[in-house]
C-alpha positions as CSV (number, residue, x, y, z in Angstrom):
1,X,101.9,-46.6,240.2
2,X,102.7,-43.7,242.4
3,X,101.7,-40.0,243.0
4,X,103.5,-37.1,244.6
5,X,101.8,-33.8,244.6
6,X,104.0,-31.5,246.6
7,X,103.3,-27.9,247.7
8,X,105.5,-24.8,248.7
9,X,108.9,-27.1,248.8
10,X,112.3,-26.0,248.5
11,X,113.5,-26.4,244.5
12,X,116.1,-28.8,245.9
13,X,113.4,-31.0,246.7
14,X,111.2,-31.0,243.3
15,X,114.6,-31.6,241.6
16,X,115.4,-34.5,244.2
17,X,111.9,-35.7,242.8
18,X,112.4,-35.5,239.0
19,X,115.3,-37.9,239.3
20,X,113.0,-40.7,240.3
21,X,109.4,-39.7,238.9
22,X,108.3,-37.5,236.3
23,X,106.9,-33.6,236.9
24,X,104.0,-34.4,234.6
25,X,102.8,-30.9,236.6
26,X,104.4,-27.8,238.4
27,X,104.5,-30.1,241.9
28,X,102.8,-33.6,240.3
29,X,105.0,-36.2,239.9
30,X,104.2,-39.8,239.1
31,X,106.5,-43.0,238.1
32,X,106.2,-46.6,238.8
33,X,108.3,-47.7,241.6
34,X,109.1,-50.8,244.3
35,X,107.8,-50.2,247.7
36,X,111.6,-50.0,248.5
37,X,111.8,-47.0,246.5
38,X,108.9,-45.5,247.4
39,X,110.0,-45.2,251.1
40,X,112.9,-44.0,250.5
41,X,111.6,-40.9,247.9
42,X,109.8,-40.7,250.8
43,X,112.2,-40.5,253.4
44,X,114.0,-37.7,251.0
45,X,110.4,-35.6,250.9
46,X,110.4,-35.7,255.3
47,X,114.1,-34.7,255.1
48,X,114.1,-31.4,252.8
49,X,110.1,-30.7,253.2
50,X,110.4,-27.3,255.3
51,X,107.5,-25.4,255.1
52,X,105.4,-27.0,252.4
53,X,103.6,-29.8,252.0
54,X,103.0,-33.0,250.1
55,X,100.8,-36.1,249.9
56,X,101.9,-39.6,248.0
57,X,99.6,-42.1,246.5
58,X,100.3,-45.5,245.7
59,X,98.5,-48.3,244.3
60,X,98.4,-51.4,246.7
61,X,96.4,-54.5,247.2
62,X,93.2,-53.1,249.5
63,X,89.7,-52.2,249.4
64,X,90.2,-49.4,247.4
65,X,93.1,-50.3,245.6
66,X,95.3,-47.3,246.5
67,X,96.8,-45.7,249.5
68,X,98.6,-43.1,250.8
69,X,99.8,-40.4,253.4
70,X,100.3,-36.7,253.9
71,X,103.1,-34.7,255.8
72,X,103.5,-30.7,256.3
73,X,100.5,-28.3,257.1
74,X,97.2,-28.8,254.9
75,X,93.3,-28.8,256.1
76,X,93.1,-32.3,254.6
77,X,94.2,-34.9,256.9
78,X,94.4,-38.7,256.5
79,X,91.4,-40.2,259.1
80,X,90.8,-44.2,258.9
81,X,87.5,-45.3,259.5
82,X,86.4,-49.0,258.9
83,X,89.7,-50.6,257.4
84,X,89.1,-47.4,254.7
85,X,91.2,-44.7,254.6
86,X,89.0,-41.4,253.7
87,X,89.8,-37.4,254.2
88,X,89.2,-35.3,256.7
89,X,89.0,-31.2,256.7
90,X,90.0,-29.5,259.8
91,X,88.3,-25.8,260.2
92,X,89.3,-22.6,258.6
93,X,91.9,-20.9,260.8
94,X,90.3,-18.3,263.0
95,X,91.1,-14.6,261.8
96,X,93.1,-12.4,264.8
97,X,89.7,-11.2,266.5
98,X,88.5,-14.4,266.7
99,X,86.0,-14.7,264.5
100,X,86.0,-17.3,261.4
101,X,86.8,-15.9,258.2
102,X,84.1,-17.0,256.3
103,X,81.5,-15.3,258.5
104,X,83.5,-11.8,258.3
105,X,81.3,-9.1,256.7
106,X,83.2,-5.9,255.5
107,X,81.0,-3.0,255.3
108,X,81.8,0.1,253.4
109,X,80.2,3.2,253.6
């Protein structure tokens, strides 16, 4: 089994995807596939990716009985710890003043 979630990618891309898995979501694809063609949907998503981003799943023979890997900008980022494969969340971006957005307070009068 394998997953594809894919975010802000050209439409080339998702249509490059629905030729091999199916869009069972705006950006969700999902199929069952040999490894061999799983790297190379893969190799497609690097290629035409641009400014979005995606993340694959893919059931395989570990611990937890799937894996998978990210590419393009997101907060979540893939971290291994122990043999396990777990996520990550980087900070917020800072706003241009320098303070975090979550602790910005507007104040009206």
């Amino acid at each position: 089994m394998l997953a594809i979630v894919v975010e802000s990618v050209p439409a080339r891309l998702r249509g490059r995807l629905a030729i091999w898995l199916l869009e069972v979501r705006a950006g969700v694809y999902i199929g069952d596939v040999s490894r061999r063609v799983r790297e190379m949907i893969w190799e497609q998503v690097e290629k035409s990716i641009e400014d979005g981003n995606a993340v694959m799943v893919w059931s395989t023979n570990t611990e937890s009985g799937f894996d998978f890997q990210t590419l393009g900008k997101n907060r979540r980022i893939p971290v291994e710890m122990d043999g396990i494969k777990l996520v990550s969340f980087l900070p917020e971006e800072e706003s241009h003043d320098g303070q975090d957005k979550e602790n910005q307070i507007e104040i009206s009068s």
